[in-house]
C-alpha positions as CSV (number, residue, x, y, z in Angstrom):
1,X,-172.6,30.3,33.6
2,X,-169.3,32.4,33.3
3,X,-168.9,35.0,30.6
4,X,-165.6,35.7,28.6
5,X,-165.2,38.8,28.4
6,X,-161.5,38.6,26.9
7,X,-162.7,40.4,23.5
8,X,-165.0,43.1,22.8
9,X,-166.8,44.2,19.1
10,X,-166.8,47.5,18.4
11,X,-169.3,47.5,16.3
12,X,-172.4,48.6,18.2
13,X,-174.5,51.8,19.0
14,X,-177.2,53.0,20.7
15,X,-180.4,51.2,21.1
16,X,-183.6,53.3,19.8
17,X,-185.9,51.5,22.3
18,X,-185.8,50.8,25.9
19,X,-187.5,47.5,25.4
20,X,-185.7,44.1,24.5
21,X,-188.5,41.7,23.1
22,X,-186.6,39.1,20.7
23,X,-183.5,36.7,20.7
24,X,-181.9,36.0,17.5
25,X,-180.2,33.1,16.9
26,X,-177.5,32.9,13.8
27,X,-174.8,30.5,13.2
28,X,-171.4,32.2,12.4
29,X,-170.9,30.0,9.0
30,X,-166.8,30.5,9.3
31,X,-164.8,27.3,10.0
32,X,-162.8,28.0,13.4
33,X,-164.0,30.0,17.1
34,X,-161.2,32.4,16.3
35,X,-161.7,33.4,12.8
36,X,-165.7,34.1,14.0
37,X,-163.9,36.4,16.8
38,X,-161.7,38.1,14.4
39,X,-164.6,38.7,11.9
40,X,-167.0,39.8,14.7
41,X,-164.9,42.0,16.3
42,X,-162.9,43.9,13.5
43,X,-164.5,47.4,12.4
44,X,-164.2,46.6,8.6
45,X,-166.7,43.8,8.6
46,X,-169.6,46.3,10.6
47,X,-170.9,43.0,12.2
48,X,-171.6,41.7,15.7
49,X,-173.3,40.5,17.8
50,X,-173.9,40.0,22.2
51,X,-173.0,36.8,22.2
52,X,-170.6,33.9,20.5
53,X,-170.8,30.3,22.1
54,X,-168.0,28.2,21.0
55,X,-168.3,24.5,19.8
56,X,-166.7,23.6,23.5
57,X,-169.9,25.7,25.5
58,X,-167.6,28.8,26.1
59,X,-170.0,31.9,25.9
60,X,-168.1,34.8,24.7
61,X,-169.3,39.1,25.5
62,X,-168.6,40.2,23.3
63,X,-170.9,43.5,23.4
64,X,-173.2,45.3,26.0
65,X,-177.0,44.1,26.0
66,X,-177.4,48.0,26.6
67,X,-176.2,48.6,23.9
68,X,-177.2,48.1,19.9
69,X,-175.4,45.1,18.5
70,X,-175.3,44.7,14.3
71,X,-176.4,41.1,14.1
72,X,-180.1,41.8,12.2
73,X,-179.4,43.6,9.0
74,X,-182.4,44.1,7.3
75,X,-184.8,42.4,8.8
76,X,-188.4,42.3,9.8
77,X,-191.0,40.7,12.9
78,X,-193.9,41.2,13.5
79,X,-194.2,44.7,11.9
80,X,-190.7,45.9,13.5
81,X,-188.1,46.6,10.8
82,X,-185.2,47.6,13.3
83,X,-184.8,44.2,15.0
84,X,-181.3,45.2,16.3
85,X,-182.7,47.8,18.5
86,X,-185.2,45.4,20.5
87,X,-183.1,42.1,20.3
88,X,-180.1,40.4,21.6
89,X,-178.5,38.7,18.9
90,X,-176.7,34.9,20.2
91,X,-174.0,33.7,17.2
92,X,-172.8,30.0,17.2
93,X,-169.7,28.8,16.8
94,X,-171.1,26.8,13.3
95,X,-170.1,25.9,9.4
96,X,-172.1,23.2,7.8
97,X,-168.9,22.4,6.2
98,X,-166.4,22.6,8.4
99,X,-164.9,21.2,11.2
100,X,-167.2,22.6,13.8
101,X,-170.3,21.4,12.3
102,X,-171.7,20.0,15.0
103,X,-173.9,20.9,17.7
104,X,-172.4,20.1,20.5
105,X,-173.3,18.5,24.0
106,X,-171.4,21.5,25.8
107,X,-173.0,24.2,23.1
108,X,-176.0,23.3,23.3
109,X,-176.4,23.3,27.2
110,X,-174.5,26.9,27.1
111,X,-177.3,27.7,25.0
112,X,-179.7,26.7,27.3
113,X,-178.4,28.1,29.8
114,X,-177.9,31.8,28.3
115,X,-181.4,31.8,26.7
116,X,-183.3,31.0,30.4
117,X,-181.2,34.0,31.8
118,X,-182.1,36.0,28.7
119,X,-185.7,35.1,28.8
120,X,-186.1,35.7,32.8
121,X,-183.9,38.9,32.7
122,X,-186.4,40.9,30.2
123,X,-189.2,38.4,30.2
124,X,-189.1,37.1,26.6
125,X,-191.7,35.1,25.5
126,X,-191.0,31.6,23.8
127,X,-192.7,32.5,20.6
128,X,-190.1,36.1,19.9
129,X,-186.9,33.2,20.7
130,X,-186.2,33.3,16.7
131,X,-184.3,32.1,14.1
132,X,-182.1,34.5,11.7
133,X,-184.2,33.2,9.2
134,X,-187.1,33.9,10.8
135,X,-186.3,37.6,10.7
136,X,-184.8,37.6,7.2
137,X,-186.1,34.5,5.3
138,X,-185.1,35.8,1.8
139,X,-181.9,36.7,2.9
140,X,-180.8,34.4,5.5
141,X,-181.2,30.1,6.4
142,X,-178.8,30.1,9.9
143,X,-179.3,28.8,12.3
144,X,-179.9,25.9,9.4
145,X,-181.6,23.1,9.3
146,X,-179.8,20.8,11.7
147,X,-180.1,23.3,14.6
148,X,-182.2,21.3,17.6
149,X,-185.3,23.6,17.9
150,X,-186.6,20.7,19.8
151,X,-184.5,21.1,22.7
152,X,-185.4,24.5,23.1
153,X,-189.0,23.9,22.4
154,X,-189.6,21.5,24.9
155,X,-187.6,23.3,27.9
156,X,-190.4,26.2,26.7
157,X,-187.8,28.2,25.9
158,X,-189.0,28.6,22.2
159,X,-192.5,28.4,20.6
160,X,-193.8,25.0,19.8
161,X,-197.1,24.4,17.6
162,X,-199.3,22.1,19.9
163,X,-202.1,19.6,18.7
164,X,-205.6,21.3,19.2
165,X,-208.1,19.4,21.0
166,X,-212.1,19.6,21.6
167,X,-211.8,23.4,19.8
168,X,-213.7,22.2,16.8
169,X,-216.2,24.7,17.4
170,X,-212.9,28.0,17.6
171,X,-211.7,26.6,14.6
172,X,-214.5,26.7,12.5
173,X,-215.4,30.4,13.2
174,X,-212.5,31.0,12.7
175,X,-212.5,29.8,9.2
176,X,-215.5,30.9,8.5
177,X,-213.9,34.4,9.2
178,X,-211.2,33.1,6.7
179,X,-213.7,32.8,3.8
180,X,-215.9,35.8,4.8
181,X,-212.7,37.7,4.7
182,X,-212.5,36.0,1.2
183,X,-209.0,34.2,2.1
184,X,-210.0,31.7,-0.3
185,X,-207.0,30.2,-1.8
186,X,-204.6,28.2,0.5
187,X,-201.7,30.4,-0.5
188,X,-203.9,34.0,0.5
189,X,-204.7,32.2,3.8
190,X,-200.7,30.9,4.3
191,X,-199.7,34.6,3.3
192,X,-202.0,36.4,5.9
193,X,-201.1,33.6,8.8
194,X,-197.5,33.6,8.2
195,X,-198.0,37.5,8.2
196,X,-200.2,37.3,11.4
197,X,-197.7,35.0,13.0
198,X,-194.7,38.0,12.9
199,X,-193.0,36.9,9.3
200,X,-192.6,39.5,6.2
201,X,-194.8,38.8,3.3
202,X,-193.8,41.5,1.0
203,X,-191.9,40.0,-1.5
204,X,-193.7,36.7,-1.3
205,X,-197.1,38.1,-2.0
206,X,-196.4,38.7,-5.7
207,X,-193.6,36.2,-6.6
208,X,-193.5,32.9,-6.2
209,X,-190.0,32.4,-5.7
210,X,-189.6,34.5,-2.6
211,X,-193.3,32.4,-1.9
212,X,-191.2,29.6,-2.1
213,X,-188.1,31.0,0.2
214,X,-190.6,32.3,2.7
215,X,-192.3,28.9,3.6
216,X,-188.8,27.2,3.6
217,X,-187.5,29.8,6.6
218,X,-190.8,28.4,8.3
219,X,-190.1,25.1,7.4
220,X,-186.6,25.4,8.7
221,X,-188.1,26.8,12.2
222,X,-190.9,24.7,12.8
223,X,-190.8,20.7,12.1
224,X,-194.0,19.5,13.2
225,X,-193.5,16.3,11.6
226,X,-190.1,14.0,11.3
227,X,-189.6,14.9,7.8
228,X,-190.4,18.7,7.7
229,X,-190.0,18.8,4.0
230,X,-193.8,19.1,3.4
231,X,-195.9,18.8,0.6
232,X,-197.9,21.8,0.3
233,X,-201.1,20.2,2.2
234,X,-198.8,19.4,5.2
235,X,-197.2,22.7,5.4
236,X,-201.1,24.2,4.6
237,X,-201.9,22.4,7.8
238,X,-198.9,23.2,10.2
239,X,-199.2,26.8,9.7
240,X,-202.8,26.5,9.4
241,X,-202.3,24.5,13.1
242,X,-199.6,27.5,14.6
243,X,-202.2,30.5,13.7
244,X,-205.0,28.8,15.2
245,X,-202.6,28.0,18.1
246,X,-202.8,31.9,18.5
247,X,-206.0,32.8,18.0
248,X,-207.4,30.4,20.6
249,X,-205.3,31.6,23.1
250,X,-206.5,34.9,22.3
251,X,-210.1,33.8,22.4
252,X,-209.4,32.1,25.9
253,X,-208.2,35.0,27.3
């Protein structure tokens, strides 16, 4: 895979931690590869980010992973507030409403192609290869709902929630734990599971709106079913399905 290295951000700084544990993935939302350069790379906009892939598979540097890219904002995973300093943040050439509003043949195998260096280079695992709005889900929607997750999820180079089989006997201690805990309404269980699984709660806990925006970020990341609208007892179930996904790895190890 050859890098561009034509144009360079200087909107970056120091990373406050040695470790790099997450890729981001946002969608640049302007209509053309060289307005997204422009805006990326001019001071008075403070954004940036590692990477830009174009709509043709071109994969643009466009900052040091040394260094701190400003791709994040405010953000939040799995207790970690300053995402910027532990991520590398990957922007796509992408505008729901304009031309390039596709995902391309050539863009998504650069894509490919840059995460499975990413993910070998600093040994990444496929469940902290995220969405924007995974980090920011009352704030953010990119990479959007047409992204292909699926691609990604079945080269394991992002998490997918897989059917649970013969653990009848995991799952029910660990419900059990879930009522003794006094989780007892499905929306207390969602909150602590979608908390357990790395997503920020806060403002959901106590308004129903940001409720609301918090399981559509999830909804827009993981599509266990054709139609990943769900009603609130499939949704109940998928993330019900992706915590206990974690928990039995944990109890198998």
């Amino acid at each position: 895979m050859k890098l561009i290295h034509n144009f360079k951000s200087p909107n970056f700084n120091k990373r406050k931690s040695n470790s790099i544990e997450l890729i981001i993935i946002h969608y640049t939302a302007l209509n053309s590869l060289n307005e997204s350069i422009k805006y990326l790379c001019s001071k008075k906009h403070q954004v940036s980010s590692h990477y830009l892939i174009s709509n043709k598979g071109k994969v643009f540097s466009l900052v040091s992973e040394k260094k701190r890219a400003w791709h994040a904002g405010q953000s939040y995973w799995k207790g970690e507030k300053d995402i910027n300093s532990i991520s590398i943040g990957i922007e796509i050439d992408y505008c729901q409403f304009g031309k390039n509003n596709q995902f391309t043949v050539r863009l998504k195998y650069s894509l490919i192609s840059l995460i499975k260096k990413l993910k070998k280079k600093y040994n990444i695992l496929p469940e902290n290869i995220l969405g924007h709005s995974d980090i920011a889900p009352y704030r953010k929607i990119d990479p959007g709902k047409n992204f292909p997750w699926d691609i990604l999820e079945n080269k394991k180079l992002a998490n997918k929630i897989k059917v649970i089989k013969n653990n009848k006997a995991d799952a029910k201690i660990i419900n059990n734990w879930l009522m003794k805990n006094k989780f007892k309404s499905n929306k207390r269980k969602i909150l602590f599971m979608l908390n357990f699984i790395g997503y920020d709660i806060s403002l959901a806990s106590n308004n129903n709106f940001y409720f609301n925006q918090l399981i559509k970020a999830y909804c827009l990341r993981y599509r266990y079913y054709k139609n990943y609208t769900y009603n609130k007892n499939k949704i109940f179930y998928v993330i019900e399905l992706h915590f206990f996904n974690i928990m039995l790895t944990k109890i198998k190890k």
